[in-house]
N, CA, C and O atoms as CSV, one atom per row, in Angstrom:
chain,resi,resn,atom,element,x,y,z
A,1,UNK,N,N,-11.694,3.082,1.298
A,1,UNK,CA,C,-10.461,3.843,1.267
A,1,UNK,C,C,-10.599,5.049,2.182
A,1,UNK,O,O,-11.650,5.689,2.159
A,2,UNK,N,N,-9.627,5.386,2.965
A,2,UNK,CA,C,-9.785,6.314,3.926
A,2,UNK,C,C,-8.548,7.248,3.594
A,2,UNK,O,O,-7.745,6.802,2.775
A,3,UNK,N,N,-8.286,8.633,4.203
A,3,UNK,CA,C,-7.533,9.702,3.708
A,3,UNK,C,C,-5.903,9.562,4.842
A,3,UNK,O,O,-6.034,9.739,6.053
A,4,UNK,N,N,-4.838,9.317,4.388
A,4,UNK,CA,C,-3.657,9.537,5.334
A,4,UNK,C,C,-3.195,10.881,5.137
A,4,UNK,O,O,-3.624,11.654,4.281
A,5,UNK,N,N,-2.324,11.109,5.953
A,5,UNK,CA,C,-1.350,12.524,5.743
A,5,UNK,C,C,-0.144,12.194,4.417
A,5,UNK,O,O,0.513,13.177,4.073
A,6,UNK,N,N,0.093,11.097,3.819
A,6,UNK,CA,C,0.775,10.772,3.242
A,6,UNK,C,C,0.134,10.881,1.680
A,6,UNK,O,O,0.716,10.854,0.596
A,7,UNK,N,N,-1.131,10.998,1.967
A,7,UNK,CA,C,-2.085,11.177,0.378
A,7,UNK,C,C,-1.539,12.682,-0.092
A,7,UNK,O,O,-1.385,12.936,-1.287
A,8,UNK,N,N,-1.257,13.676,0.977
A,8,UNK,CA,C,-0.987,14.882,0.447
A,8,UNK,C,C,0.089,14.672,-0.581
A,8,UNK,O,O,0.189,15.190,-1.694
A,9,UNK,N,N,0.712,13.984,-0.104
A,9,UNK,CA,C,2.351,14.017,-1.288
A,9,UNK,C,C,1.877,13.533,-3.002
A,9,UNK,O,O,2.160,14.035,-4.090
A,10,UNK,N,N,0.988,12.257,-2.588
A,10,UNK,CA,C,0.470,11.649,-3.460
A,10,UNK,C,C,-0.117,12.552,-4.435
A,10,UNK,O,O,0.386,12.732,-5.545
A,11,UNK,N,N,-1.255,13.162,-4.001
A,11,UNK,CA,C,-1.659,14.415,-4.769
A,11,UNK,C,C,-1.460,15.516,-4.735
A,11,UNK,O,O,-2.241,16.308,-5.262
A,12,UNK,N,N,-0.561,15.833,-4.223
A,12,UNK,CA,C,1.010,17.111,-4.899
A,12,UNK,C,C,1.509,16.120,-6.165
A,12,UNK,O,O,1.362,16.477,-7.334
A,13,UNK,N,N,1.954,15.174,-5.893
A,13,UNK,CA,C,2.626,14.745,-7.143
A,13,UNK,C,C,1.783,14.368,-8.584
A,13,UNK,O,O,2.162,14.273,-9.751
A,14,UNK,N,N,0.588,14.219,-7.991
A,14,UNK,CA,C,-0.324,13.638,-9.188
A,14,UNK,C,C,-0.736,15.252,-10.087
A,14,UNK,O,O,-0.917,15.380,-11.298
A,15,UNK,N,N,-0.796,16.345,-8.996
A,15,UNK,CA,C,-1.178,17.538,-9.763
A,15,UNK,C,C,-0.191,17.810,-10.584
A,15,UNK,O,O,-0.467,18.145,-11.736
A,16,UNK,N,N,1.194,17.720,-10.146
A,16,UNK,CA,C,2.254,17.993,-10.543
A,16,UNK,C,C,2.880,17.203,-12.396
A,16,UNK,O,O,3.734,17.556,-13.210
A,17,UNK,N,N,1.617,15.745,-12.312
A,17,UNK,CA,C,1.423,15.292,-13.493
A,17,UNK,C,C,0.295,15.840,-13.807
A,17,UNK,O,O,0.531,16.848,-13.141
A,18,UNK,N,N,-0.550,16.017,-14.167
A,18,UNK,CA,C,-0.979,16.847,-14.732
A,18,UNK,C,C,-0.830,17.918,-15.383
A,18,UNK,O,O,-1.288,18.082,-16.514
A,19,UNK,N,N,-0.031,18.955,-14.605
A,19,UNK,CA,C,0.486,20.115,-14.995
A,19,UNK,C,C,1.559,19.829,-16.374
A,19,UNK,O,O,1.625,20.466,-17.426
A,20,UNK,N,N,2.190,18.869,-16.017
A,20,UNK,CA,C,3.080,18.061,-17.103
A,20,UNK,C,C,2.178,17.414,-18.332
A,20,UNK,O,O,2.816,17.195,-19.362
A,21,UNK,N,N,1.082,17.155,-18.342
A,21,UNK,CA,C,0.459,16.814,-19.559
A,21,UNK,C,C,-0.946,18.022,-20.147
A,21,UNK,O,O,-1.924,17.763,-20.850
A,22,UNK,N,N,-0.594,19.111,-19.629
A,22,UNK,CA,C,-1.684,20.102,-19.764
A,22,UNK,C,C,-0.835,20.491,-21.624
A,22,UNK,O,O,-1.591,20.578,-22.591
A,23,UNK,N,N,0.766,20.678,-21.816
A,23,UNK,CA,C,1.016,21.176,-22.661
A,23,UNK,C,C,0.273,19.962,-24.158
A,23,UNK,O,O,-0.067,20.389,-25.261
A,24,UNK,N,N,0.214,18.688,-23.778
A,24,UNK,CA,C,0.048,17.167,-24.742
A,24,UNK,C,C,-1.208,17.593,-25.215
A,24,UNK,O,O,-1.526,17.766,-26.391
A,25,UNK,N,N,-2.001,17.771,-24.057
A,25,UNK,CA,C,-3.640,17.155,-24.074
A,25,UNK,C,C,-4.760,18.590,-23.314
A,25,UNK,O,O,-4.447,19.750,-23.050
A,26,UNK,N,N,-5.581,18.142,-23.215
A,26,UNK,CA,C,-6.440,19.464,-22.882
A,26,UNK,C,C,-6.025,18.975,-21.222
A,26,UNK,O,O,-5.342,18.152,-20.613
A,27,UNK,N,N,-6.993,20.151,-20.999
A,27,UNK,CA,C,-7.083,20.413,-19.006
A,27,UNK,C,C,-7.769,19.345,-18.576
A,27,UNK,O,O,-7.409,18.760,-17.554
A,28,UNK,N,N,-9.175,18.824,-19.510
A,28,UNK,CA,C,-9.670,17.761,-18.841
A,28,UNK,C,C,-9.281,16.701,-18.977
A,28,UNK,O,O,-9.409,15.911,-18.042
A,29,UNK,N,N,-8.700,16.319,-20.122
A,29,UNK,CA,C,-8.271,15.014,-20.158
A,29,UNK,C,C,-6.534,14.688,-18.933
A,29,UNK,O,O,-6.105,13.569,-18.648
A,30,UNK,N,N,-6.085,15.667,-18.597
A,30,UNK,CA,C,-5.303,15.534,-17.757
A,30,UNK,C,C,-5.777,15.137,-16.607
A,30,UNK,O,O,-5.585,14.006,-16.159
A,31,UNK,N,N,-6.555,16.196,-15.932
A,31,UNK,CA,C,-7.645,16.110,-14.854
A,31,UNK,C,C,-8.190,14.561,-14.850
A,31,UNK,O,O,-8.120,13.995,-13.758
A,32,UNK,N,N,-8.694,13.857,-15.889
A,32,UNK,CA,C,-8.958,12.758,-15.617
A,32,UNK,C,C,-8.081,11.524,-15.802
A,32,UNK,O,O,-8.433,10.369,-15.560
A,33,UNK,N,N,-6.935,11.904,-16.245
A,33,UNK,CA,C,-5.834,10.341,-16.138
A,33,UNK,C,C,-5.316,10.865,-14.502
A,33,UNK,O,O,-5.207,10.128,-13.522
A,34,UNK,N,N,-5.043,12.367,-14.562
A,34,UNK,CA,C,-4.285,12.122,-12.613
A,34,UNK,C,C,-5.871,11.597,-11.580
A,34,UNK,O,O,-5.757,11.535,-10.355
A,35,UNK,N,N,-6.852,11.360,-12.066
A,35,UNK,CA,C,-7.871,11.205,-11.093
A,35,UNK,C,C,-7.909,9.407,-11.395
A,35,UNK,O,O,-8.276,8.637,-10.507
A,36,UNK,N,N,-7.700,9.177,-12.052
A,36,UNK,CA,C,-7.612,7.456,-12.837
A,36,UNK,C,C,-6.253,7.178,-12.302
A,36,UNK,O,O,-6.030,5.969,-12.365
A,37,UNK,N,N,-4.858,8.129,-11.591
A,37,UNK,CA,C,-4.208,7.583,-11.167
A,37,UNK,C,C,-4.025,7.712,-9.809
A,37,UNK,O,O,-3.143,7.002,-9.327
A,38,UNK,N,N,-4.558,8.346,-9.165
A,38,UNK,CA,C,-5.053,8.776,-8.056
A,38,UNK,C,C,-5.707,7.453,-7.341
A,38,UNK,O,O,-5.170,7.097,-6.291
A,39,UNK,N,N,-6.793,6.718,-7.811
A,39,UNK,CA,C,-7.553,5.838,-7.563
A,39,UNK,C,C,-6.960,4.603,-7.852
A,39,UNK,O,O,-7.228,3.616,-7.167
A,40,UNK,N,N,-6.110,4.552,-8.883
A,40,UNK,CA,C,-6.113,3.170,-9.262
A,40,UNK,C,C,-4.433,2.942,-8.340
A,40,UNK,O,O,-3.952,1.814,-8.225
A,41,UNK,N,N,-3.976,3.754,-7.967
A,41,UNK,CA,C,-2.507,3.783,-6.548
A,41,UNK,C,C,-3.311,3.556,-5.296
A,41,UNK,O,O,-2.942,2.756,-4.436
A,42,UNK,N,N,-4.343,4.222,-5.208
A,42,UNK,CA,C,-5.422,3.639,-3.592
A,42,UNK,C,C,-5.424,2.641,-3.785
A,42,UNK,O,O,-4.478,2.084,-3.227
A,43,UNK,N,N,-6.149,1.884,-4.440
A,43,UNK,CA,C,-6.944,0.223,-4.656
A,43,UNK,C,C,-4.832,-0.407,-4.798
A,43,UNK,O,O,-4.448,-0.727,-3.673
A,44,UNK,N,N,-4.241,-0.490,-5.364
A,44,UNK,CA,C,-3.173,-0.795,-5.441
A,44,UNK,C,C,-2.168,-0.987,-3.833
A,44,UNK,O,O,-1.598,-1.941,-3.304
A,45,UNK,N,N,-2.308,0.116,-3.567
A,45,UNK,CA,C,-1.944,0.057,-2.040
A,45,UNK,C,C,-2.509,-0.984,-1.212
A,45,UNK,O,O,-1.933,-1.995,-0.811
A,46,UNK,N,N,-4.498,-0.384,-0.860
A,46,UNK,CA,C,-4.666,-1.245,-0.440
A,46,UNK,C,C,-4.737,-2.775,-0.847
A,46,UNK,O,O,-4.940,-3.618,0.028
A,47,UNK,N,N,-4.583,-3.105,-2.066
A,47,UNK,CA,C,-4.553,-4.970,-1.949
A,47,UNK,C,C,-3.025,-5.053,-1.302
A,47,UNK,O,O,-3.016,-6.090,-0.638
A,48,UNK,N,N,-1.904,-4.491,-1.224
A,48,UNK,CA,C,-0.861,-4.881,-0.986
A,48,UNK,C,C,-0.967,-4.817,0.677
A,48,UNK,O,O,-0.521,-5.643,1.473
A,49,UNK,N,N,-1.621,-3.708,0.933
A,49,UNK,CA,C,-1.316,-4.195,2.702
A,49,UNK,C,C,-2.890,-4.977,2.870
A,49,UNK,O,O,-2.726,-5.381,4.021
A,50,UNK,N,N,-3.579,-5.212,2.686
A,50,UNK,CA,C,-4.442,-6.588,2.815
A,50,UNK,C,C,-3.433,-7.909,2.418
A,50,UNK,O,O,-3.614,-8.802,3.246
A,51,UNK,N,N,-2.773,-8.154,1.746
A,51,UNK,CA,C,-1.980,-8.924,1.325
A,51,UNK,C,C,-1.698,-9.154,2.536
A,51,UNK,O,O,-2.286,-9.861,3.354
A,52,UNK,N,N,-0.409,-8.290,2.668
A,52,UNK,CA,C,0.594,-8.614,3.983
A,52,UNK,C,C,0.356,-8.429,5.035
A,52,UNK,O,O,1.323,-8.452,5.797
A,53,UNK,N,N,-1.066,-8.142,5.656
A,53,UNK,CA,C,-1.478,-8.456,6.823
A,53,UNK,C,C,-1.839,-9.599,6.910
A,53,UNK,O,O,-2.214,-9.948,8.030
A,54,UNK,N,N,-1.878,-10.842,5.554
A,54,UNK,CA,C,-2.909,-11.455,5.522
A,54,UNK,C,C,-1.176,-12.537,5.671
A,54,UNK,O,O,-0.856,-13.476,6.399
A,55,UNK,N,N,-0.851,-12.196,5.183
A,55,UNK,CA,C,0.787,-12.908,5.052
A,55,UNK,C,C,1.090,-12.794,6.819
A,55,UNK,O,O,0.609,-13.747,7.431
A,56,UNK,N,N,1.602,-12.063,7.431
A,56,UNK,CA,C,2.300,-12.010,8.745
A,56,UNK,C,C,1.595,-12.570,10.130
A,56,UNK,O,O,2.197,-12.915,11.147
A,57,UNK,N,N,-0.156,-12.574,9.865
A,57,UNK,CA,C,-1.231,-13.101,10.727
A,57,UNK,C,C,-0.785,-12.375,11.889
A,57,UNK,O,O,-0.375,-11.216,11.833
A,58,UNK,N,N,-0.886,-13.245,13.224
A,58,UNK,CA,C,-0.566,-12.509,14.584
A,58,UNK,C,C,0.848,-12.160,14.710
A,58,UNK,O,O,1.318,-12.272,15.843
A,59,UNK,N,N,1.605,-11.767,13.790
A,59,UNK,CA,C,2.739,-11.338,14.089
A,59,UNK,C,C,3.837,-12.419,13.498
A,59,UNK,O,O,3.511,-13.497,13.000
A,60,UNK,N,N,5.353,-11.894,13.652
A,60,UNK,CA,C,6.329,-12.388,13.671
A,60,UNK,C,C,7.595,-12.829,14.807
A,60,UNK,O,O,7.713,-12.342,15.932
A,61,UNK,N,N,8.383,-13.747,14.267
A,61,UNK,CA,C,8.461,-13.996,15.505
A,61,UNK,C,C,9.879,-13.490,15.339
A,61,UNK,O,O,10.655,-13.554,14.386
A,62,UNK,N,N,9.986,-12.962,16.566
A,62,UNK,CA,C,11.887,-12.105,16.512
A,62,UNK,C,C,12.899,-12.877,16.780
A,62,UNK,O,O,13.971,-12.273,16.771
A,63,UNK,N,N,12.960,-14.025,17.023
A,63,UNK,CA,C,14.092,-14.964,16.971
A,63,UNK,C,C,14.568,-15.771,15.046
A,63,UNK,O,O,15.507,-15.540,14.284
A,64,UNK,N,N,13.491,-16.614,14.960
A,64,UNK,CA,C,13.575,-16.840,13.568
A,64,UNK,C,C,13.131,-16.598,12.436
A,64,UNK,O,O,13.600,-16.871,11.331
A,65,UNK,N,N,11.572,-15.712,12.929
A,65,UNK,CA,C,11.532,-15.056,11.464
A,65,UNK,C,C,10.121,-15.364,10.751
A,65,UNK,O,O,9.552,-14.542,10.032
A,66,UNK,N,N,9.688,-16.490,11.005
A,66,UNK,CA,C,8.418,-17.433,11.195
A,66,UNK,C,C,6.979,-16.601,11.662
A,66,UNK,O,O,7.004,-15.858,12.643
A,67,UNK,N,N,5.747,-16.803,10.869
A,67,UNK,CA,C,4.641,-16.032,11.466
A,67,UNK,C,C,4.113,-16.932,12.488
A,67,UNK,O,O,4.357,-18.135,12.401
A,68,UNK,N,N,3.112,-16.265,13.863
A,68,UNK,CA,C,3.054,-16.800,14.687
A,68,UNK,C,C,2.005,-17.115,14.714
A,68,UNK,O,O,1.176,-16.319,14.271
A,69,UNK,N,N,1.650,-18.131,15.127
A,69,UNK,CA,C,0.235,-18.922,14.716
A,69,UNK,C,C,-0.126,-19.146,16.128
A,69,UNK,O,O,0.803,-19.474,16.866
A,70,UNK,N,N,-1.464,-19.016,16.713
A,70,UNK,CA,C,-1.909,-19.115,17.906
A,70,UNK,C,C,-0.992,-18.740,19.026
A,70,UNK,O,O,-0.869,-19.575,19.923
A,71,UNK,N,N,-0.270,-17.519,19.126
A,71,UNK,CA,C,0.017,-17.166,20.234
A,71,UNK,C,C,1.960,-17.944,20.016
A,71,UNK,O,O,2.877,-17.600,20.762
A,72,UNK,N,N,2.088,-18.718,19.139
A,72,UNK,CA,C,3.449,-19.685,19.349
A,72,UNK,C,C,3.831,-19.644,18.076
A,72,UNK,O,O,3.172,-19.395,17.066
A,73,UNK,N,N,5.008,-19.923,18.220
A,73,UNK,CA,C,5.949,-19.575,17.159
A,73,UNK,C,C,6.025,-21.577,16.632
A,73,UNK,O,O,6.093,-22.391,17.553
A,74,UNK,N,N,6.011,-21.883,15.741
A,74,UNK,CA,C,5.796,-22.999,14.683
A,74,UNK,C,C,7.280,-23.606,15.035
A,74,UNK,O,O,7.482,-24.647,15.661
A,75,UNK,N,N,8.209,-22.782,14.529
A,75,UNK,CA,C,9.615,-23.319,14.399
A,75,UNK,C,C,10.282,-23.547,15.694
A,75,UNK,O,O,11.092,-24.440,15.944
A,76,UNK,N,N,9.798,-22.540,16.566
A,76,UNK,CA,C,10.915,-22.462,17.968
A,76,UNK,C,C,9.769,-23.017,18.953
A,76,UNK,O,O,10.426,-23.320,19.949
A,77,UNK,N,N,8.887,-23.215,19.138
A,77,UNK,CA,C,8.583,-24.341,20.072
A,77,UNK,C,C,8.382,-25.582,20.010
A,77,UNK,O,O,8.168,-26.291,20.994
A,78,UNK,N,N,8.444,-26.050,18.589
A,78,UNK,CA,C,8.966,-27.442,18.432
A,78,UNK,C,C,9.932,-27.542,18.401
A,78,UNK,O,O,10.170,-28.685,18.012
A,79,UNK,N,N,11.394,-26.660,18.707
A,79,UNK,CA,C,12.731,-26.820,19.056
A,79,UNK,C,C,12.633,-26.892,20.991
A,79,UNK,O,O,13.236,-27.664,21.738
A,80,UNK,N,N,12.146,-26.344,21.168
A,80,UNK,CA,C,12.422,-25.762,22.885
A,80,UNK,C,C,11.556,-27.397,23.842
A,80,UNK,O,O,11.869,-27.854,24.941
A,81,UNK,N,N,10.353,-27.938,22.782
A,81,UNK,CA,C,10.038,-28.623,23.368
A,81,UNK,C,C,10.752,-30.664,23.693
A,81,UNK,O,O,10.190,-31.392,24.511
């Protein structure tokens, strides 16, 4: 897992839960569900874009829509040919 500029929001918002369960529960037990949610939204993320990189392969193709398999599009060059 590596750090984006987009994690900032992530953990603005996760402190921001916390702060919201400081009145329920103690400081640490907050501290450790936003750190348990912190981690478990990383790993979550990444299977989803491993997923769909794994889904789209070398790309898509901008006519019909089809992933492109060796350089050629599946659907439209067995039409063209």
């Amino acid at each position: 897992m590596y750090f984006e500029k987009r994690d900032l929001m992530l953990i603005a918002g996760i402190i921001l839960v916390m702060i919201g369960l400081t009145p329920f529960m103690a400081p640490v037990y907050a501290m450790i569900i936003g750190i348990l949610l912190y981690f478990g939204i990383k790993v979550y993320v990444g299977r989803k874009r491993r997923m769909i990189e794994q889904d789209v392969g070398e790309g898509v193709c901008m006519e019909c829509g089809f992933t492109i398999v060796d350089k050629k599009c599946p659907n439209c060059d067995v039409e063209n040919k």
